[in-house]
C-alpha positions in Angstrom: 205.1 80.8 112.3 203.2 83.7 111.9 199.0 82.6 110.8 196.1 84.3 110.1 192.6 83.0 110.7 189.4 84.1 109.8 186.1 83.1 112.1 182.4 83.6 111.0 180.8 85.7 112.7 178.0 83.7 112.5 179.5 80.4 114.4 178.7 82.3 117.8 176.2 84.9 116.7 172.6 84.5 115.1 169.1 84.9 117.1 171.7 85.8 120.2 175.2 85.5 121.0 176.3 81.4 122.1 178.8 81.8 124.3 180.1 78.4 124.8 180.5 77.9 120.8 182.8 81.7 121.2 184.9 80.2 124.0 185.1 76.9 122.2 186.7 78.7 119.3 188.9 81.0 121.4 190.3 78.3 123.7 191.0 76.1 120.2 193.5 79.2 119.2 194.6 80.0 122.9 195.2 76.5 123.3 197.3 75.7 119.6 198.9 79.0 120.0 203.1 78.9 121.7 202.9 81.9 123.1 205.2 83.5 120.9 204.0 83.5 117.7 202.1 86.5 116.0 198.6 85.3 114.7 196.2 87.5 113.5 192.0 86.8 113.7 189.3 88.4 111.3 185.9 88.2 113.1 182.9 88.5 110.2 179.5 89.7 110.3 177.2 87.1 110.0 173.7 87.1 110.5 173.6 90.3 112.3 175.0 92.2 110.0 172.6 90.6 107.2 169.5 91.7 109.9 170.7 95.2 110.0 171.5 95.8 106.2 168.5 94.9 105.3 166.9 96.9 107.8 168.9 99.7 106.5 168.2 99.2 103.0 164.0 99.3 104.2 165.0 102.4 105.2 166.9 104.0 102.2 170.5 103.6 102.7 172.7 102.9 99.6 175.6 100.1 99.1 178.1 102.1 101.1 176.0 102.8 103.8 175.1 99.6 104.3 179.1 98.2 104.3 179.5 101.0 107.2 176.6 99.4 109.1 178.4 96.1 108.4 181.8 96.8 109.8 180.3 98.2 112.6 179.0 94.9 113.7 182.3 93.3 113.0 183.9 95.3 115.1 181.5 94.4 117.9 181.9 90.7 117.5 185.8 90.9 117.4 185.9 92.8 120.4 184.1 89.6 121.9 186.5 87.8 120.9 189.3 89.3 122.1 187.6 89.1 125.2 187.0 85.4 125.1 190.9 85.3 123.8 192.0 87.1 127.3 195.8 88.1 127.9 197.2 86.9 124.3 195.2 89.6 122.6 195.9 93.0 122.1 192.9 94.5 124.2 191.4 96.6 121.4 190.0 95.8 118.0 192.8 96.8 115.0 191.1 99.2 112.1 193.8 99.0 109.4 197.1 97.0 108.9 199.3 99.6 110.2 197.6 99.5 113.3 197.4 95.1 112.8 201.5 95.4 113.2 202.1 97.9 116.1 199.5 95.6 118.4 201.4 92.7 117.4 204.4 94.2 118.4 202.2 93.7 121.8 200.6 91.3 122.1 200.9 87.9 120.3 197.7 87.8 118.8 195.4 90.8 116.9 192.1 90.7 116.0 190.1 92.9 113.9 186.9 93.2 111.6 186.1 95.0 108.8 188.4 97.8 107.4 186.8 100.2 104.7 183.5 100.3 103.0 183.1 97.9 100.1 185.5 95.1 101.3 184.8 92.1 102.7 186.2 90.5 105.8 187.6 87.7 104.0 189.5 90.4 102.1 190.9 92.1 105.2 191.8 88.3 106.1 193.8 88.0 102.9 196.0 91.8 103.5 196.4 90.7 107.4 198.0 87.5 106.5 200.2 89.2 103.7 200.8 92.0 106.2 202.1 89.4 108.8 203.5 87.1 106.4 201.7 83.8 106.8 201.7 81.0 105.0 198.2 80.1 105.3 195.0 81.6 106.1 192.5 79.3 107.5 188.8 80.2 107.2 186.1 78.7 109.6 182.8 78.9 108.3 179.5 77.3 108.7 179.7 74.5 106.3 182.8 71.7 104.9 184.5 73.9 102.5 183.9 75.6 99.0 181.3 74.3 96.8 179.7 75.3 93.6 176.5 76.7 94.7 175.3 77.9 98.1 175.1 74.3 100.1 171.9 76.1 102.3 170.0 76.6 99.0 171.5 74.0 97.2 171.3 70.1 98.4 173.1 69.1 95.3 175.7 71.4 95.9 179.3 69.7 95.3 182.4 70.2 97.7 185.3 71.2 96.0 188.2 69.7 97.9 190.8 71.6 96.4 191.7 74.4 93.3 193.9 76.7 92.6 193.5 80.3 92.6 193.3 81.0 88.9 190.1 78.3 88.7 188.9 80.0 91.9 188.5 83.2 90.0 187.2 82.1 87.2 184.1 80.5 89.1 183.3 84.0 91.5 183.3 86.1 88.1 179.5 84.3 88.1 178.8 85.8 91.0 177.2 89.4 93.0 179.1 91.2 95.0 175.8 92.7 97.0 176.5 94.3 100.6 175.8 91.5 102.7 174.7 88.7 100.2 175.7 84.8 100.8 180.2 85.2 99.5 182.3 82.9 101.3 185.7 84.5 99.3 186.0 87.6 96.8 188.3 87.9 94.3 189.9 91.1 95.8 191.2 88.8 99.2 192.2 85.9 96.6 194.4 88.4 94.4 196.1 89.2 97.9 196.5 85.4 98.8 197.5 84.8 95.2 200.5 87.3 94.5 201.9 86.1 98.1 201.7 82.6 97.4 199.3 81.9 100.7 197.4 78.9 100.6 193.4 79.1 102.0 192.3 76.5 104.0 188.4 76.7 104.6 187.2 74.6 107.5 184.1 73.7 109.3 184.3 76.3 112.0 180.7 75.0 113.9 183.5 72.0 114.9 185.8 73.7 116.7 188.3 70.6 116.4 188.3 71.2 112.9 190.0 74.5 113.6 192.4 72.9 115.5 193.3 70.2 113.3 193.9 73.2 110.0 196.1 74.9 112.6 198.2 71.9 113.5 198.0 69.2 110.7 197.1 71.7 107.5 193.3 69.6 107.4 190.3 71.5 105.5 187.3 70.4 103.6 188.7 73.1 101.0 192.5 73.6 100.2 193.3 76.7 97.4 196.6 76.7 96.2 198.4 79.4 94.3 
């Protein structure tokens, strides 16, 4: 069955790149993948990108010039991974969904980053798994699942174990859509997930057997549901 799976960038990237937590996650997806399947992986930003927008925004860039600044890191941290993924992958980093399907005509798995200015990852996640016609999209972050309020900012912030998409939205119309500010999901990527009937499965990504147990047994801290 074809998947899609989006990965943090900032599991295996912060003050420095940890290597062992990239493998971990890559061998997890070489390992549950058959060989034949067509998976694609989203690689985020994560803390670099946050470093180097706000180092561009010191220095005068606007909105859009800060998503540019974004992607570009994505792109650097999924072309890590595709390293760390070896021979499944297609060996260079997809820019758009045309280009997601010829690799996987390929090579079994594609990964990419960002696409365009002003979309998220999670967004790109939500067209690559419509694009490739998966079922589910599974999302490793740094903490459990969804909650209410940022969980770093916020210790009484409440998991929400599972919603549907129409609640989902309802609760991110509260929030800013800031290049580079804390947004797990977007409404844009859950319109996409929505309208194809693809359930989101948001997992603890800093476990690596958490990934493997979405993959294979449909387990998340966070389940959305058309």
């Amino acid at each position: 069955m074809p998947l899609t799976i989006k990965i943090g960038g900032h599991l295996f990237a912060k003050d420095g790149v940890d290597l062992q937590q990239l493998r971990s996650i890559a061998n997890v997806i070489r390992e549950c993948h058959d060989g034949n399947d067509r998976w694609a992986v989203v690689v985020g930003g994560g803390e670099p990108a946050r470093l180097y927008i706000e180092a561009a925004r010191e220095l005068g860039a606007d909105e859009a010039r800060c998503d540019e600044i974004a992607i570009a890191v994505t792109r650097v941290h999924a072309t890590l991974m595709l390293l760390a993924l070896g021979d499944l992958a297609y060996p260079e980093v997809v820019r758009d969904v045309g280009e997601l399907r010829r690799a996987l005509a390929v090579r079994p798995i594609a990964v990419t980053g960002g696409f365009w200015p002003g979309q998220s990852t999670f967004a790109v996640a939500a067209l690559c798994a419509e694009a490739t016609g998966s079922r589910r999209l599974i999302m490793a972050t740094n903490v459990r699942g969804l909650y209410d309020k940022d969980p770093r900012r916020y210790p009484d912030a409440k998991l929400i174990e599972e919603i549907t998409y129409d609640g989902l939205m309802e609760f991110l119309a509260k929030t800013s859509h800031a290049a580079g500010e804390y947004r797990m999901i977007d409404s844009v990527g859950l319109s996409v997930l929505k309208r194809s009937g693809i359930n989101l499965l948001i997992v603890d990504g800093r476990s690596p057997e958490s990934i493997r147990r979405a993959i294979l047994y449909n387990e998340a801290g966070t389940v959305v549901r058309p």
